[in-house]
C-alpha positions, 0 to 999 in steps of 0.5 A, a space after each residue: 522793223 515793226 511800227 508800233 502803230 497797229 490796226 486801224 488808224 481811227 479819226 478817233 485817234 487823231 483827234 486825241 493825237 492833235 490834243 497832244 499836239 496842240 499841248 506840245 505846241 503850248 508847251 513849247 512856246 511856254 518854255 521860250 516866252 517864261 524865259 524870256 519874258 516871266 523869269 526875272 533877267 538881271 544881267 539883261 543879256 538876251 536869253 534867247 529860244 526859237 519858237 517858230 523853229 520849234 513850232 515847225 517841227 510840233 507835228 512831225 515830233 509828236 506823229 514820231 513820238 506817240 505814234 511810230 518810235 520805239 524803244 531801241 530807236 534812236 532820235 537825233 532833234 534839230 537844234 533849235 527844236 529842243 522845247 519841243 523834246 523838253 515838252 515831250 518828255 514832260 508829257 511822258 514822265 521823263 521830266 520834272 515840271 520844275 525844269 520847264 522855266 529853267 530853259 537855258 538858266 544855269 544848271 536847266 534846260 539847255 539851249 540845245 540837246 545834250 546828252 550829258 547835260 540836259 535833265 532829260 533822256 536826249 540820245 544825240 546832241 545837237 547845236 553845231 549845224 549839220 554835225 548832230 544832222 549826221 550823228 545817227 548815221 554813225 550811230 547806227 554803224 557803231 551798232 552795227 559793228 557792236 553787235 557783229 564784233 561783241 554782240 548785244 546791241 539789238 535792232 533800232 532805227 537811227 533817226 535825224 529830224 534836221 533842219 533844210 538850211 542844215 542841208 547846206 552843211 558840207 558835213 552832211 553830204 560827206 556823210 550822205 555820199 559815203 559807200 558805207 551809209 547806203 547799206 545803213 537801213 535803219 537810218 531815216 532822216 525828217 527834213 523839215 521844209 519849211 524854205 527858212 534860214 535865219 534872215 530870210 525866205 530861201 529864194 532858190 530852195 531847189 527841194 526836187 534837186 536834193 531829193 534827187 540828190 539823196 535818191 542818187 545816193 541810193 536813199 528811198 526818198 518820201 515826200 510830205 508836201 500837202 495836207 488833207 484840206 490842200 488835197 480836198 480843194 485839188 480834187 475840186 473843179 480848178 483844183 489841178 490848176 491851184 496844185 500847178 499854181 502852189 507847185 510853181 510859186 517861188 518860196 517867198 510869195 508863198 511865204 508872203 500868202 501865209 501873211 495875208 488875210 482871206 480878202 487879200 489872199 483871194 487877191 493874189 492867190 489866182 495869180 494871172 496867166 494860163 488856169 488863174 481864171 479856173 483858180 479864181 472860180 474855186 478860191 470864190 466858192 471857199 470860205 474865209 477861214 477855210 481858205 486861210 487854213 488850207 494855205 498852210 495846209 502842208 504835209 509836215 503839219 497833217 497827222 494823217 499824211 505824217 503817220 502814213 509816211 512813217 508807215 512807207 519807211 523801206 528798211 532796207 535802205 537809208 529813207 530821207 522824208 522831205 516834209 513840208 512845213 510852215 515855219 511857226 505854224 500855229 503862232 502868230 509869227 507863222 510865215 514871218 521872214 524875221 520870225 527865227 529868233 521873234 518872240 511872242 507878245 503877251 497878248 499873242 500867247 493868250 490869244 494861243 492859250 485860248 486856242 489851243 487850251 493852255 493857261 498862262 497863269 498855270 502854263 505847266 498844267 498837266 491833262 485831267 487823269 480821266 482824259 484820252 490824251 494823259 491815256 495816250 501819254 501813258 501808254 506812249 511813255 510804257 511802250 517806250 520805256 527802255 530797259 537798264 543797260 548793264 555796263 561792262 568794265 573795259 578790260 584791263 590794259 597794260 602801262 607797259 608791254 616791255 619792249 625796249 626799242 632799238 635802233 632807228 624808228 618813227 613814233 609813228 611806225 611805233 603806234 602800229 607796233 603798239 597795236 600788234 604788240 596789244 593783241 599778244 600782250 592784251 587780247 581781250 582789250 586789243 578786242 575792243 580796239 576799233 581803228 579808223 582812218 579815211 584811206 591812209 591806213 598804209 601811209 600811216 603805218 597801219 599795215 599790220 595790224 589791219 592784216 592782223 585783225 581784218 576791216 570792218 564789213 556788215 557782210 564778207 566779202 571777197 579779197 580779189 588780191 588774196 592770191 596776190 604775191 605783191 599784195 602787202 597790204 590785205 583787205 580782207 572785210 568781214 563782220 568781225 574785223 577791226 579796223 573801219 576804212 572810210 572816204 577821203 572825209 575827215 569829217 566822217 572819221 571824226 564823227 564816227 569815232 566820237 560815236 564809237 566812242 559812246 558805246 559804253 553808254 548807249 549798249 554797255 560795251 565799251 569800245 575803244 576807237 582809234 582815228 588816224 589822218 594826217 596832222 595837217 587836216 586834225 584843223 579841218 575834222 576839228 569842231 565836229 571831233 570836239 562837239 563829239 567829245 561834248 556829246 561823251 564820245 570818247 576816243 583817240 585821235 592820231 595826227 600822222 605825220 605833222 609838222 614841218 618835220 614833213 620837210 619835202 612834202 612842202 607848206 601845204 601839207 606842215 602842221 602848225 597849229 595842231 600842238 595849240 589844238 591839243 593844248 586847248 582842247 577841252 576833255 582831252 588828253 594831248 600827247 607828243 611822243 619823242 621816242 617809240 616807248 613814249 608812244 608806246 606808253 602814252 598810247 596805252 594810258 590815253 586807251 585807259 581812259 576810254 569807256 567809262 563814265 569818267 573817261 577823256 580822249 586823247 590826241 596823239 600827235 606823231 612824225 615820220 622822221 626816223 629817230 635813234 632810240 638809245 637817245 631815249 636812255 630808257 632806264 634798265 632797272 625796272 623801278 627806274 623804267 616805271 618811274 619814267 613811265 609815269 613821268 612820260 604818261 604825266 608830260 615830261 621827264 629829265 632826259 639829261 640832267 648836268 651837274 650845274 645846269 646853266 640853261 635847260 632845253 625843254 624840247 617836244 617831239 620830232 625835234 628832240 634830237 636837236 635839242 640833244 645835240 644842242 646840250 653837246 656843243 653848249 657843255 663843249 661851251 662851258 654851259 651845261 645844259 639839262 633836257 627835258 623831254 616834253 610828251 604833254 605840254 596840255 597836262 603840264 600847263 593843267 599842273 602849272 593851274 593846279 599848283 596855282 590853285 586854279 584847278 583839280 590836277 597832280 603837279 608832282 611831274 613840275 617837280 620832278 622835271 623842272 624842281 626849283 634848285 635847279 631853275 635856269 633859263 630855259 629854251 623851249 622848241 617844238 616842231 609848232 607854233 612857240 607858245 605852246 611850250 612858252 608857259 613853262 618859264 612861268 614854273 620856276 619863273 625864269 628868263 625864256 626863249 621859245 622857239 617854234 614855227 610861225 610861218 608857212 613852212 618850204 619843200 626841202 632837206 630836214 636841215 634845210 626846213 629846220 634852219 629856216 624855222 630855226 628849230 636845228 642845233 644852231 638855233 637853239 644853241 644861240 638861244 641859250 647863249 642868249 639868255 646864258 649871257 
């Protein structure tokens, strides 16, 4: 990949670089101090900025930025850096000035990064620590794939400028260690080093340990540690010494230099043991100013030492650039233990305007048109100026394939089924199905499709086991495969997915992504899934096999809280299919609404208990069959309707066969029951909010499922937690009991595990006697 930097680097050029640096610095710390301390707050609540985060990351930004990206490179900025990116764009245009005293005021700039609601071109979101560190890393692989399997989606590196206490972040390293990242060259991340976390200076940062760790991980690792002034004075006579003396300093009295004086710097700076005599002998022989600069004088802050590591970058491989920084380098909090979150005095900003030419009466003003910097930012905002991407509608798909399942099957079995039946009945949309799972993809019934459409590989590689008679499942990689096997990490699945997900928007080819991992662990891949649906990843995630339905696979591995999740979650769709046409069809409507501008995921969540199908009474007229579709596809529909309903059971999923066989004993009772099948109780609680007059959504399924003339207590169940479903009495206003699961579950037979959660036949029906009497 070529840098656009080309000829010779002229000090020139620095000084024009370290003008626009110097105003990226102002600006950001501007953007923080108007809305903290200029723009009128009424509520009094704290409004919040990091400036001596941002400060940190001044130099590297504006090196990458003006010097180095390009525009089919894409940056992911840490968090707390995000004046930074708002200033930059400023700088090139890409920005309105009347948004720079709007950081984080309602319909501004937003606290941090957001690709879908920031004003400005951002191209990751960020703020949940570790998550937004890895997000390039799926992002290129989701190029990756698009343009081996679709074509169109060019070159570019994916960089990630990341905090080192997000290093901390189990995230990260699932991600690090991978197989697949190591053959991702275009991936380059920027530690910024600056030995700081939110309360304190880290004692025991260990920065050689985790170069070492990323270089094992098959990384090229570059190292930024000092400026040229630092440098200069290592050349000196004792300066071998003063490197060994800075090298082997414990983070926090360094940190403590940074805070003193030249007197007081002197003082200490020399230290005592072997070479301090020698140190003190060059430290006397600099002058003050000189002294207290070069002290801060680290590699993440000096343009020059910046600009040739970019230059070093190795495509071939990931590159990690471990740049060392000064937490609020350049303000008056530089080095402070507590400065995360401090906020410069009025006096402190003068006094920065006054260095570095800003104006406080004027603090957006922009550099003179005749200038070398506005030059810089011109030609800087044309270069990377990227071109419109059309964008391709999604094939069509179809609500219905036909089929009719028989016999006895698991909702499970039928998500692969679906999958297959897609690549007849649909081919130019089962092109864009892309499914993921982190090493499940046989005990999640993903089998035949993945011998239908192949893995996902950069290169083909041989299949030892082609030849293989007992070979059922056949892992033949290649570039145009669809399905993408990942490490047991359901973080990586997750956020690859998300990224998968945003295809249509980044490269204009709509993909649609498919994650499958058990239910038990859809808790565990939770926050970065939903902060990628918050970044615009659209996607499906499917929870396989959940709930205490796993019977003898005991409490370790029942899903309890998953149908809460789904409920809960924003900007997706939650499903729970009874039967395999309700998979069928609830599969097909949740990847209609993947790949476009108004798109939301979807969260399947299906069993492995074997069900009759003819208990799902699907109707044999066509127009009765499309009816029942739209019924399944909006969250519930009548499964069994009595000529004088005393109760109804509204049941979920893995346990509606129980809730049938319920209706049996309670009509041999004298009490008729209707039953209603729930496939959504998300869509179902938006319909209840929208009748209410609280939201935007359809309600006709209420009517249709639960219409007032035939209101009767009602009985929910559900293989989860009860409150789930509980909402729904609140329909026709009606006495209730639900039923669910709110303990850990036990090993044991279905019959057992069902009793003792009170979710068999028995259970329900003394439930509804209860509230018939």
């Amino acid at each position: 990949m070529t840098s656009p930097v080309t000829g010779p680097r002229t000090t020139t050029e620095f000084a024009v670089l370290r003008e626009v640096e110097n105003r990226v610095l102002w600006l950001s710390s501007a953007v923080i101090h108007h809305a903290n301390r200029v723009r009128e707050n009424l509520s009094g609540l704290k409004v919040g900025g990091h400036q001596a985060s941002s400060a940190s990351m001044v130099s590297i930004m504006t090196t990458l930025w003006f010097r180095h990206l390009r525009p089919e490179d894409r940056v992911s900025v840490k968090p707390h850096a995000s004046p930074v990116l708002h200033s930059i764009n400023y700088l090139l245009g890409r920005l309105d000035a009347s948004y720079l005293p709007r950081l984080r005021e309602f319909g501004g700039l937003q606290s941090y990064p957001s690709r879908i609601k920031d004003p400005d071109p951002v191209d990751y979101s960020t703020g949940s620590v570790g998550i937004g560190a890895t997000a390039p890393i799926w992002g290129a692989l989701s190029r990756r794939y698009v343009d081996t399997v679709l074509g169109g989606a060019g070159t570019g590196r994916q960089y990630s400028l990341v905090g080192d206490a997000e290093l901390d972040e189990g995230a990260v390293w699932e991600a690090v260690l991978d197989p697949t990242v190591g053959e991702l060259g275009e991936v380059v991340w920027v530690v910024d080093l600056n030995r700081q976390s939110l309360d304190r200076v880290v004692p025991n940062i260990a920065a050689d340990k985790l170069q070492g760790m990323f270089a094992a991980a098959g990384w090229q690792v570059i190292t930024v540690k000092y400026g040229q002034l630092l440098e200069e004075l290592f050349a000196r006579p004792g300066g071998a010494e003063l490197r060994r003396r800075i090298d082997e300093m414990p983070n926090p009295e360094y940190q403590r230099l940074l805070r003193c004086g030249a007197q007081e710097l002197r003082r200490r700076l020399a230290g005592v043991g072997r070479g301090a005599a020698e140190i003190q002998a060059l430290v006397d022989q600099v002058d003050d100013d000189t002294l207290v600069d070069a002290i801060a004088n680290l590699g993440g802050h000096d343009l020059e030492a910046l600009d040739r590591a970019f230059s070093s970058i190795d495509d071939t491989r990931p590159t990690v650039i471990f740049a060392y920084t000064v937490k609020g380098y350049g303000l008056a909090t530089r080095g402070h233990p507590q400065n995360h979150s401090a906020l410069l005095t009025q006096q402190q900003m003068q006094e920065l305007a006054d260095r570095v030419g800003g104006d406080l009466d004027d603090p957006w003003r922009a550099f003179s048109p005749d200038s070398a910097a506005h030059s810089l930012c011109a030609r800087t905002a044309e270069r990377l100026r990227r071109p419109e991407t059309p964008s391709i509608q999604p094939p069509d798909l179809p609500a219905d394939i036909g089929r009719t399942p028989s016999g006895t099957a698991t909702t499970q079995a039928a998500l692969g089924r679906t999958l297959l039946d897609l690549t007849r009945a649909a081919p130019e949309a089962a092109k864009r199905v892309v499914t993921v799972s982190p090493d499940v993809s046989s005990s999640t019934n993903l089998g035949g499709w993945v011998n239908k459409v192949g893995v996902w590989s950069a290169n083909e590689r041989l299949n030892w086991f082609a030849d293989d008679a007992e070979t059922i499942l056949h892992w033949h990689e290649k570039p145009t495969g669809q399905h993408i096997e990942l490490g047991i990490a359901e973080t990586n699945l997750v956020s690859l997915i998300g990224e998968l997900g945003t295809t249509w928007s980044r490269w204009g080819q709509p993909l649609l992504p498919i994650g499958v991992l058990y239910d038990p662990f859809v808790e565990r891949a939770l926050e970065p899934w939903s902060y990628g649906i918050y970044a615009g990843g659209q996607s499906i995630l499917v929870g396989t096999p959940s709930g205490v339905s796993l019977a003898s696979e005991g409490g370790a591995h029942q899903s309890i809280k998953t149908p809460s999740i789904g409920l809960e979650q924003p900007g997706c769709v939650y499903y729970e299919p009874a039967f395999a046409i309700d998979t069928e069809w609830t599969l097909l409507a949740g990847l209609a609404r993947l790949g476009k501008p108004d798109g939301t995921s979807a969260y399947l969540r299906l069993s492995t208990r074997p069900v009759d199908q003819t208990l799902a009474a699907v109707p044999t007229d066509p127009a009765a069959r499309e009816r029942r579709r739209r019924q399944v596809v909006a969250g519930a529909y009548p499964l069994r309707r009595a000529a004088n309903p005393k109760v109804t059971l509204a049941a979920m999923g893995a346990v509606v066969p129980e809730a049938l066989a319920a209706a049996d004993r309670l009509d041999l009772l004298g009490i008729p029951a209707d039953v209603v099948c729930v496939t959504s109780p998300d869509l179902l609680y938006r319909a209840v909010r929208a009748r209410q007059g609280h939201e935007q959504a359809e309600s006709w399924v209420l009517d249709q499922t639960f219409p007032a003339e035939r209101a009767a207590p009602l009985v929910t169940v559900l293989d989860g937690h009860p409150h789930t479903l509980s909402f729904l009495a609140t329909v026709n206003r009606v006495p209730t009991t639900a039923l669910g699961v709110t303990r850990f579950g036990q090993s044991g037979s279905l019959d057992d595990v069902y009793r003792y959660h009170g979710l068999n036949a028995d259970s329900i029906v003394a439930a509804a006697l209860d509230l018939a009497d």
